[in-house]
C-alpha positions in Angstrom: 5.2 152.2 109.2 4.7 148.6 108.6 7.2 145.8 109.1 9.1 144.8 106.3 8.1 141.1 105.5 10.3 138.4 103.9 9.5 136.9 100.7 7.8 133.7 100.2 9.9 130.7 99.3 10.0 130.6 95.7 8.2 127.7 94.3 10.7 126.0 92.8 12.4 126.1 96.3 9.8 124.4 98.1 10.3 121.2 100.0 7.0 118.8 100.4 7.1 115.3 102.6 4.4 112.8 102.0 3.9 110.1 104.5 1.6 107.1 103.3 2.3 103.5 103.3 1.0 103.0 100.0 3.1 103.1 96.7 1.2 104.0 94.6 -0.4 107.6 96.4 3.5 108.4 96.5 3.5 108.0 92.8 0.5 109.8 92.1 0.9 112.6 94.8 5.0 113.0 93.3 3.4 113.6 89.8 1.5 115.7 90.5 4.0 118.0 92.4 6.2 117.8 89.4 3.1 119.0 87.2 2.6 122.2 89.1 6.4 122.7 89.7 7.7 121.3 93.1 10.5 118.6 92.5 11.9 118.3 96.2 9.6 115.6 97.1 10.6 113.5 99.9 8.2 110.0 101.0 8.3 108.4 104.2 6.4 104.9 104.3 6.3 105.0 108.2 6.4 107.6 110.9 9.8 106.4 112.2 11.2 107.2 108.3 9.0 110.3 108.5 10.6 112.0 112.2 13.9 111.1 110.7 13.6 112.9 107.4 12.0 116.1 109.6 15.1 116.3 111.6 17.2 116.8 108.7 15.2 120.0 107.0 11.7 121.9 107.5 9.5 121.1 105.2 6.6 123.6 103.4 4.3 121.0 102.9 3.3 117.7 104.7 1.1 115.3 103.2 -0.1 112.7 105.7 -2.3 109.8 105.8 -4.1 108.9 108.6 -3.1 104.9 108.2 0.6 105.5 108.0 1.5 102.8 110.3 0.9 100.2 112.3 2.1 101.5 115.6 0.8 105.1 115.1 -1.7 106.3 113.0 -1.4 110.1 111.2 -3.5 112.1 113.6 -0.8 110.9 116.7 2.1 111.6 114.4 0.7 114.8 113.2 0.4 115.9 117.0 3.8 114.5 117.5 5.1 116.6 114.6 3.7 120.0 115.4 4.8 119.3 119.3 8.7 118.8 117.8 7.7 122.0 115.9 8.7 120.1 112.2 5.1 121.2 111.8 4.5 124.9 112.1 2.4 127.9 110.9 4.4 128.3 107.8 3.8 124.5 106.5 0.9 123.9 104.6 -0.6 120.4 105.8 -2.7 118.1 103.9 -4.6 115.2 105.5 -5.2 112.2 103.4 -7.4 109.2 104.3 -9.9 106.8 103.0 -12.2 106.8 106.2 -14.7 110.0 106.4 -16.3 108.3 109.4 -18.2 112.0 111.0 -15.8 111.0 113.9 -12.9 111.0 112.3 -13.5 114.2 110.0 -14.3 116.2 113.2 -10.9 114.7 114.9 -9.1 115.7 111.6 -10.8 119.4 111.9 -9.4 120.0 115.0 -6.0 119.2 114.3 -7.1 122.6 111.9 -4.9 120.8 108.2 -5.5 122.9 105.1 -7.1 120.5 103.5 -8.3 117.4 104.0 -8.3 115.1 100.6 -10.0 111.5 100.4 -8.5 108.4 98.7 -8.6 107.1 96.2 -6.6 110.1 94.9 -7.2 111.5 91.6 -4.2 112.9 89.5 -6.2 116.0 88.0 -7.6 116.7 91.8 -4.7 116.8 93.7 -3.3 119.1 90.8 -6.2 121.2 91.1 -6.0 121.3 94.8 -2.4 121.9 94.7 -2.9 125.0 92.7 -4.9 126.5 94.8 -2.9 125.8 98.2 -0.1 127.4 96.0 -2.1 130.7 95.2 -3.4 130.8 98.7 0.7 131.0 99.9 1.7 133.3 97.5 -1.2 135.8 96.9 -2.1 135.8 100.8 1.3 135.7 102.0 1.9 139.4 103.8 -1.8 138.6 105.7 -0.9 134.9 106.4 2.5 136.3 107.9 1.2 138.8 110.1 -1.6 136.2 111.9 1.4 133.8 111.8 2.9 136.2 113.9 0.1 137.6 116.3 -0.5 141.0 114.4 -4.1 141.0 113.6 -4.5 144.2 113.1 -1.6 144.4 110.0 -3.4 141.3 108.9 -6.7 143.1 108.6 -5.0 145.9 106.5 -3.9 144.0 104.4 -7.0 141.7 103.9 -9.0 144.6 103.2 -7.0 145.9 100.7 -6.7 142.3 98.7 -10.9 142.0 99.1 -10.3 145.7 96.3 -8.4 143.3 94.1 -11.0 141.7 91.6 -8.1 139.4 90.6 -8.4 137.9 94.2 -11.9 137.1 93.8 -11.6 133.1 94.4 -9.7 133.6 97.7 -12.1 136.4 98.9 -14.4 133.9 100.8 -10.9 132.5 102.8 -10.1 136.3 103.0 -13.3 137.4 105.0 -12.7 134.3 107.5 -9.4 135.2 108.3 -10.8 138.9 109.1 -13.2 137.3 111.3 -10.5 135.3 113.1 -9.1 138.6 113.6 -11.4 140.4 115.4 -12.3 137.6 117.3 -8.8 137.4 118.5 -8.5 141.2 119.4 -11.9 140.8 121.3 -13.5 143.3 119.2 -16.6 141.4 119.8 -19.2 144.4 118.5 -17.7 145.0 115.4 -17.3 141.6 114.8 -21.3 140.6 115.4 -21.5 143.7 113.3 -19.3 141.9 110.5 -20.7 138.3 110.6 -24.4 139.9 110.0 -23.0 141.5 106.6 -21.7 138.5 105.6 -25.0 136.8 106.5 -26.7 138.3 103.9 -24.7 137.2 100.9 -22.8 133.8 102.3 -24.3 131.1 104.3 -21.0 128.9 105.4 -20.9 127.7 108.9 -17.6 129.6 109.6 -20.2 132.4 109.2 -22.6 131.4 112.1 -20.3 129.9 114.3 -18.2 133.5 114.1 -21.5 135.4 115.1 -22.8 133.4 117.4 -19.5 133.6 119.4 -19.8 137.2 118.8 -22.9 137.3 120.6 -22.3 135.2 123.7 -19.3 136.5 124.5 -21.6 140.0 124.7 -24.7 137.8 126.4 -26.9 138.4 123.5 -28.4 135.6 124.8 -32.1 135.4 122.9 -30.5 136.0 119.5 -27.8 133.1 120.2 -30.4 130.6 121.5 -31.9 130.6 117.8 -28.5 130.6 115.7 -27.6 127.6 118.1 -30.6 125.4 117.2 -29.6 125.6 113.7 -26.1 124.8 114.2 -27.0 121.8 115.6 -28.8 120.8 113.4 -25.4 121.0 111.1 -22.9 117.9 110.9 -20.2 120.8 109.7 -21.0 123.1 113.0 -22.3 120.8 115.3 -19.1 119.5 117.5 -18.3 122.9 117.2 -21.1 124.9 118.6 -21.0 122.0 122.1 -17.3 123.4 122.4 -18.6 127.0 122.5 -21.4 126.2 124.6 -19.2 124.3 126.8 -16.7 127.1 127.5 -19.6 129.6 127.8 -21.5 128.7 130.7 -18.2 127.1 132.4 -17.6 131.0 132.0 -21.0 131.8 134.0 -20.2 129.1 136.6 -22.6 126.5 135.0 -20.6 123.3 134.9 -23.8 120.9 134.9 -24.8 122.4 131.8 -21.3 123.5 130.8 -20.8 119.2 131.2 -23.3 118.4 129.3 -22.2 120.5 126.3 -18.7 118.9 126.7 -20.0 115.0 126.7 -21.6 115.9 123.2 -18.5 117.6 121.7 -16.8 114.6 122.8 -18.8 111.8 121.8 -18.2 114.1 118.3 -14.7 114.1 118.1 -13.4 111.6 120.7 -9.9 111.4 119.6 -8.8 114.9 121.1 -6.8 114.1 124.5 -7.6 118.0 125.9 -11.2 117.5 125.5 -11.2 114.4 127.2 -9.7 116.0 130.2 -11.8 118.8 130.3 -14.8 116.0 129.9 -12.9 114.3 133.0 -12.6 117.7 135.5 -16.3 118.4 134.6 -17.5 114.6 135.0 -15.4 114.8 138.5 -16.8 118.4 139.8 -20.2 117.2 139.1 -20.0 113.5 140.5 -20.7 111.8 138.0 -18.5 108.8 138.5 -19.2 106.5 135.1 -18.5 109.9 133.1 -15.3 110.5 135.0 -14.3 107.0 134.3 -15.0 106.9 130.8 -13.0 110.5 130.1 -10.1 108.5 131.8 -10.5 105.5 129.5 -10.9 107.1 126.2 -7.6 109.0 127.3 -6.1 106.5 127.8 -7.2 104.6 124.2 -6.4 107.1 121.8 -3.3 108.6 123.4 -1.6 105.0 122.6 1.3 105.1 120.9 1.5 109.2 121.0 3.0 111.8 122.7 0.5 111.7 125.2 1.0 108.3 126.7 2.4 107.6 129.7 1.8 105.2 132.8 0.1 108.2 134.9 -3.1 107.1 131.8 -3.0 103.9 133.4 -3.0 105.0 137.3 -5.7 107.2 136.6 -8.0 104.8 135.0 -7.5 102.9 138.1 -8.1 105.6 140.4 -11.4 106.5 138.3 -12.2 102.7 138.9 -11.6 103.0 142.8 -13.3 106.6 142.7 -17.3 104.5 141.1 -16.2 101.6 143.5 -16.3 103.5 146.7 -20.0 105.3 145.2 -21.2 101.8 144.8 -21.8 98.9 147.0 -22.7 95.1 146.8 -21.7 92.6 143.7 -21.7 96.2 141.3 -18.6 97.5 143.9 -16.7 94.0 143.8 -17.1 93.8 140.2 -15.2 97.1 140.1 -13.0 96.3 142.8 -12.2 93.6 141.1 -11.1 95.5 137.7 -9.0 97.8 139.8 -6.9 95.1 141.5 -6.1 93.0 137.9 -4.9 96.8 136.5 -2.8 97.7 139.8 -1.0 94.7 139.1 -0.4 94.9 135.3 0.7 98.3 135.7 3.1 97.7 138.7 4.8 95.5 136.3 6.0 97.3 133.6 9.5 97.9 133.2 10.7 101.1 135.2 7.0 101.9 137.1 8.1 100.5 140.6 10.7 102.6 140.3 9.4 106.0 139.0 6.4 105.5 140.4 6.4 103.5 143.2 4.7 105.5 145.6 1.7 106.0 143.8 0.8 102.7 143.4 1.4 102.1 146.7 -1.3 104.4 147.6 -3.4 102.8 145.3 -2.6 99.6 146.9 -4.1 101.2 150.2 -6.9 103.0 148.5 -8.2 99.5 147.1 -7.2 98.0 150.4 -10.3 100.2 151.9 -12.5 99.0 149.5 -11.4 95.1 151.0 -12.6 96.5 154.4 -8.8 95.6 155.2 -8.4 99.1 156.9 -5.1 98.0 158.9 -3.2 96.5 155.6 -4.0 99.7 154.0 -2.4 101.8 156.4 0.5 99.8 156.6 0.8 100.6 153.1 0.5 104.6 153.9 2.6 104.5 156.6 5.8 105.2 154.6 3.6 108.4 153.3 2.9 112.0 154.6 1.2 114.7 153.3 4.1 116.4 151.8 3.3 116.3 148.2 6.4 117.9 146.6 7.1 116.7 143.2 3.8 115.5 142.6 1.4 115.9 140.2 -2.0 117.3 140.8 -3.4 113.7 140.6 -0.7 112.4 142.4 -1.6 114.3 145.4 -5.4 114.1 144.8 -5.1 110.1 145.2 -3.0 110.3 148.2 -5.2 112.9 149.9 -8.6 110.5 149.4 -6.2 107.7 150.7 -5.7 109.6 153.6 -9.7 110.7 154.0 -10.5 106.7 153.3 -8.3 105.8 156.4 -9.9 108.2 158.5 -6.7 110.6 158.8 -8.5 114.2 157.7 -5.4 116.2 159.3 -3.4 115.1 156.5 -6.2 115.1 154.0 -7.4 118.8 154.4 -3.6 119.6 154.9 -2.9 118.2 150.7 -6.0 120.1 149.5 -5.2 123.4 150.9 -1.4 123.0 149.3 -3.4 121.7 145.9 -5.7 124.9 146.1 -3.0 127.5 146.0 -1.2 125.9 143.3 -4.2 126.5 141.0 -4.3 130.5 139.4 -5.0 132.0 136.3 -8.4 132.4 134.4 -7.8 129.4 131.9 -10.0 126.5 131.6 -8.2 123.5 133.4 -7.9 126.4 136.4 -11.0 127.3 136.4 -13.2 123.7 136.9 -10.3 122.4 138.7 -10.0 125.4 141.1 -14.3 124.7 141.8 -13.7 120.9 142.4 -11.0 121.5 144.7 -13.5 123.9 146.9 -15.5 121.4 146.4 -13.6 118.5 147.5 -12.6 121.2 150.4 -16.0 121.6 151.9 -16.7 118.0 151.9 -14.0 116.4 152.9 -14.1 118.8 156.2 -17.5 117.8 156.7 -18.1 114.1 155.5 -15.5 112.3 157.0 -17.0 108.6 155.1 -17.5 107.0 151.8 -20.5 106.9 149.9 -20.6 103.1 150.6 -19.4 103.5 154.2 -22.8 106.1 154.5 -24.7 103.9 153.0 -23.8 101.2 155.5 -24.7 103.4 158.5 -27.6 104.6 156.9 -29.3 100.7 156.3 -28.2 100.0 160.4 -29.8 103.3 161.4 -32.6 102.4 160.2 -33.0 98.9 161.3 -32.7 100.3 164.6 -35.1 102.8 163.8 -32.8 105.8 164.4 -34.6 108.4 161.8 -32.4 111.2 162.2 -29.0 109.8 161.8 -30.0 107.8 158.8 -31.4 110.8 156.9 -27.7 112.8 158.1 -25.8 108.9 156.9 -27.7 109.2 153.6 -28.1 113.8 152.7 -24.1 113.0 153.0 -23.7 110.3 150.8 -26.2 111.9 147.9 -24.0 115.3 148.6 -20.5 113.3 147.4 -22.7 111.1 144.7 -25.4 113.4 143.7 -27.2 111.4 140.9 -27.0 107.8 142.9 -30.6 107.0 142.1 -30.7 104.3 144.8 -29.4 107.0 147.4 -31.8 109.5 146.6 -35.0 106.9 147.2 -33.7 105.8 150.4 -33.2 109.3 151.4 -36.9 110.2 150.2 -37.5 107.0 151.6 -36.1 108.2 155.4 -37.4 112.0 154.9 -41.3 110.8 154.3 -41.1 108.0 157.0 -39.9 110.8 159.3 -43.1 113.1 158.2 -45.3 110.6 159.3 -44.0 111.7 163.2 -43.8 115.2 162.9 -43.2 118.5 160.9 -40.1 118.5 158.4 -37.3 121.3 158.8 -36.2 123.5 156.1 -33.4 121.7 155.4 -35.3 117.9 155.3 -37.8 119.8 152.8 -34.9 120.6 150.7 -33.2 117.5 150.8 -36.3 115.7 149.7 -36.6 118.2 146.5 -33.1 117.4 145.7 -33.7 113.6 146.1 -36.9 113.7 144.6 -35.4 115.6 141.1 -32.8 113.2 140.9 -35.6 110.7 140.4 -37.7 112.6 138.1 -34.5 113.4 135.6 -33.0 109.8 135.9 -34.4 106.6 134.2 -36.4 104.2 137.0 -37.0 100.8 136.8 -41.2 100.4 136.8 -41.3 99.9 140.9 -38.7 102.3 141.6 -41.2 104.6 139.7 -44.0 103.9 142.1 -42.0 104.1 144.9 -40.9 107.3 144.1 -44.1 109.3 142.5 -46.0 107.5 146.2 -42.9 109.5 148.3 -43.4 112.5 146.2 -47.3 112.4 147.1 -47.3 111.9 150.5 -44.8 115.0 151.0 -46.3 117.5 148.7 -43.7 118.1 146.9 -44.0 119.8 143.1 -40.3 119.1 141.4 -39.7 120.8 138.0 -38.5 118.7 135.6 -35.8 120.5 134.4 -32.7 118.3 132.4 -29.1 119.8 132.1 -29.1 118.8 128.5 -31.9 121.0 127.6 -29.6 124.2 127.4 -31.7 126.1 124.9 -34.0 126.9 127.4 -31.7 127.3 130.0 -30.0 130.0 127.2 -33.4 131.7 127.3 -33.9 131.5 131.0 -30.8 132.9 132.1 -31.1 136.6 130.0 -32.5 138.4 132.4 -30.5 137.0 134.9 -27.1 137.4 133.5 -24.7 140.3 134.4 -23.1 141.1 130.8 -20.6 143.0 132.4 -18.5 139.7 133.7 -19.0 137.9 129.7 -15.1 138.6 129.1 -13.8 137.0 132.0 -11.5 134.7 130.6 -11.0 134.4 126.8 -12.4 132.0 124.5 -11.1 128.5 123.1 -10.3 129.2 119.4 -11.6 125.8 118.0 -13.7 127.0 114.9 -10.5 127.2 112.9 -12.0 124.4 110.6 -8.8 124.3 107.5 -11.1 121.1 106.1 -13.8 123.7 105.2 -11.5 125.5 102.9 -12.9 123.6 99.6 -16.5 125.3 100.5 -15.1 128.5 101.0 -13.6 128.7 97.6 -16.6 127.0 95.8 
């Protein structure tokens, strides 16, 4: 027997906020309202006004601009909102803005409003629109309920019976998507390929693809996907969206080049989404790519000003990204960076409160830029009020200290923090997941490199001035295995491996390093000597690279089918990010 559900608030009853700093869209939007029959309308010009009104009732609808203020603009304040739960699944939002930048759209998307309108705003619209949010919450209320509240299957019951009623036939489109939501959610990943082919054949809306092609990767239907995915690229409505899925597929099959790739593009897409960022920063981080990590960090730390998400620890870890491509780098491009870090450390350690709720992280920040001076003894005086007890830390917290202690030499306490970080990481989700891989990695090589890239790089240039081969080629395999796409690295270890072939017969392992060198030339862009220098290494040792870029993941999609086992494709469930409530106007069209 099925649960009784409560009636939907009459419409009379209703209670709608708008939040704008512009007269005249109150006047227009509060007209309107009164035309269709809402008169508890409440405007807040600011989102101070606007938390303060939400604390005295829950609202049912929430119109909000993105320029509501000067301090925060709407997509912070409608994050702040829904954390504070005044925005829940029971209020219908509405984003209004005059910017439809592709940027911004897919940013607004995300946030998943049901409906997105653009100023100017037109009285007989908004009207219009209004109508039809109103018949959606009233007419789909039992289904609505149900997914509200994690039944799916009552919510398909009741969908299907509403697609029988011909009086429903505007809503049927919105209908069909929510079923697809709900197989989706209960995994039913068959019947829903099974469902998004039917409604192939008479709609063609992106909600459509996007369902089946989920359908199919999570069942490694791999040849089929590869096709559906080079058309939904092609789409500005799908395209963010398909990167995201990508992204969390092959971080599912243990692919985190590839998986990073996909995440850069659904980032450069919709930059504004603090989540993705950090996702984009543990990927950029497990696959050593130092610029990436640091410009996940940045963009963090830019659009989470003035939200819920900022913080000082933004600000430390932009720092620490900075010291992280200083210690890869060396020369003029390391003191510029150097440089950078320093002038940050010191604003930072400024602001009111930081010394004292953090002032042991700076400190090892102090010492971890201390390093990068070459002022070894400085910098452990700094650590020496520090041990490897990392209670009460955060995972970056204790990731900083623990390179600290690996800069300075002190690997007891270094492996010590890492094995502690390791078995506080569980679970199947994302964040677990690449973080948990990084961590091994960051385990194996901090056991068995003991330098920094620079400080390698160092040893490597003496070695060879004294004509010691062997332990340049071991100074520089290490520093292209903690800074695997440092293009100057790689030719001087192609460099070392060829001048060494001239002597005598190459190991195994020399042979390998110089086809890992040698495709990290071939992939990356080369100056027109650095060119030569390579393709006249690559010569002399015989070696035949394939040329084979991360980015290119349709034909990694098609290479992989064969290889796949589809019996591990449900390992860990699926980011629900093709909610898109901005859509709605083409599903009722």
């Amino acid at each position: 027997m099925l649960e009784k559900i409560p009636d939907p608030v009459p419409r009379e009853d209703l209670h709608v906020l708008v939040i704008d700093n512009q007269g005249l869209v109150h006047d227009v939007v509060a007209s309107a309202l009164h035309e269709v029959g809402i008169n508890h309308v409440s405007s807040a010009f600011n989102a101070f006004h606007a938390k303060r009104l939400c604390e005295t009732r829950q609202f049912d609808f929430v119109l909000l601009a993105f320029n509501v203020s000067h301090d925060k603009d709407g997509f912070h304040l409608f994050e702040e909102l829904k954390h504070l739960n005044y925005i829940n699944d029971t209020t219908t939002v509405i984003f209004l803005s005059a910017e439809t930048s592709t940027e911004l759209v897919n940013c607004i998307v995300e946030l998943q409003p049901h409906d997105f309108w653009v100023k100017p705003l037109q009285r007989t619209k908004i009207v219009s629109r209004l109508q039809y949010l109103l018949h959606i919450r009233y007419k789909l209320h039992k289904m609505l309920h149900c997914m509200q509240n994690g039944d799916y299957s009552t919510a398909m019951y009741y969908a299907e019976r509403q697609l029988k009623d011909s009086s429903l036939i505007e809503y049927h489109p919105r209908i069909k998507r929510l079923i697809g939501d709900c197989l989706l959610q209960l995994r039913d990943f068959e019947t829903a390929e099974n469902y998004f082919r039917e409604l192939l054949q008479s709609m063609d809306h992106a909600w459509v693809h996007i369902g089946l092609t989920r359908s199919l990767l999570r069942q490694d239907e791999l040849e089929e996907a590869q096709l559906i995915v080079d058309d939904l690229l092609q789409r500005p409505d799908t395209r963010f969206l398909t990167f995201d899925l990508l992204a969390q597929y092959f971080i599912e099959k243990e692919q985190f080049d590839i998986a990073y790739e996909q995440m850069k593009e659904a980032s450069r897409l919709a930059p504004r989404n603090i989540e993705r960022n950090k996702r984009l920063w543990d990927l950029a981080r497990l696959n050593h790519d130092k610029i990436g990590q640091l410009s996940a960090v940045q963009n963090m730390a830019k659009f989470a000003k003035n939200s819920i998400h900022d913080s000082p620890q933004l600000s430390l870890n932009v720092i620490r990204s900075t010291i992280d491509l200083a210690t890869s780098l060396g020369g003029t491009d390391a003191e510029k960076y150097i440089q950078r870090a320093q002038h940050d450390l010191d604003n930072v350690a400024q602001q009111k409160g930081v010394r004292t709720e953090l002032g042991e992280q700076v400190n090892v920040i102090k010492a971890r830029v201390l390093c990068l001076k070459d002022d070894k003894k400085g910098a452990e005086q700094v650590m020496k009020q520090s041990s490897a007890n990392t209670d009460g830390l955060s995972m970056e917290d204790s990731l900083d200290k623990m390179k600290a202690f690996h800069e300075l030499g002190m690997r007891e306490h270094c492996i010590s923090i890492l094995e502690k970080l390791r078995k506080q990481i569980e679970g199947d989700t994302f964040t677990s997941q690449v973080v948990d891989e990084y961590l091994k990695q960051e385990s194996i090589e901090r056991n068995e490199i003991q330098f920094t890239p620079k400080e390698l790089k160092h040893m490597a240039t003496v070695n060879y001035k004294e004509n010691r081969l062997g332990p340049a080629y071991n100074n520089l395999r290490q520093a292209l295995t903690i800074s695997p796409t440092d293009k100057q690295v790689a030719l001087s270890l192609l460099k070392i491996i060829t001048n060494i072939h001239v002597g005598e017969d190459l190991t195994e392992d020399q042979i390998a390093s110089a086809k890992a060198a040698a495709k990290v030339l071939v992939e990356g862009k080369l100056s027109p000597t650095q060119a030569e220098k390579r393709d006249m290494y690559i010569q002399r040792l015989g070696l035949e690279i394939d040329d084979v870029h991360a980015s290119d993941f349709i034909g990694v999609l098609s290479q992989e089918v064969s290889a796949l086992d589809s019996s591990s494709s449900n390992s860990s469930s699926l980011q629900s990010s093709d909610k898109d409530g901005a859509k709605e106007r083409e599903a009722s069209q």
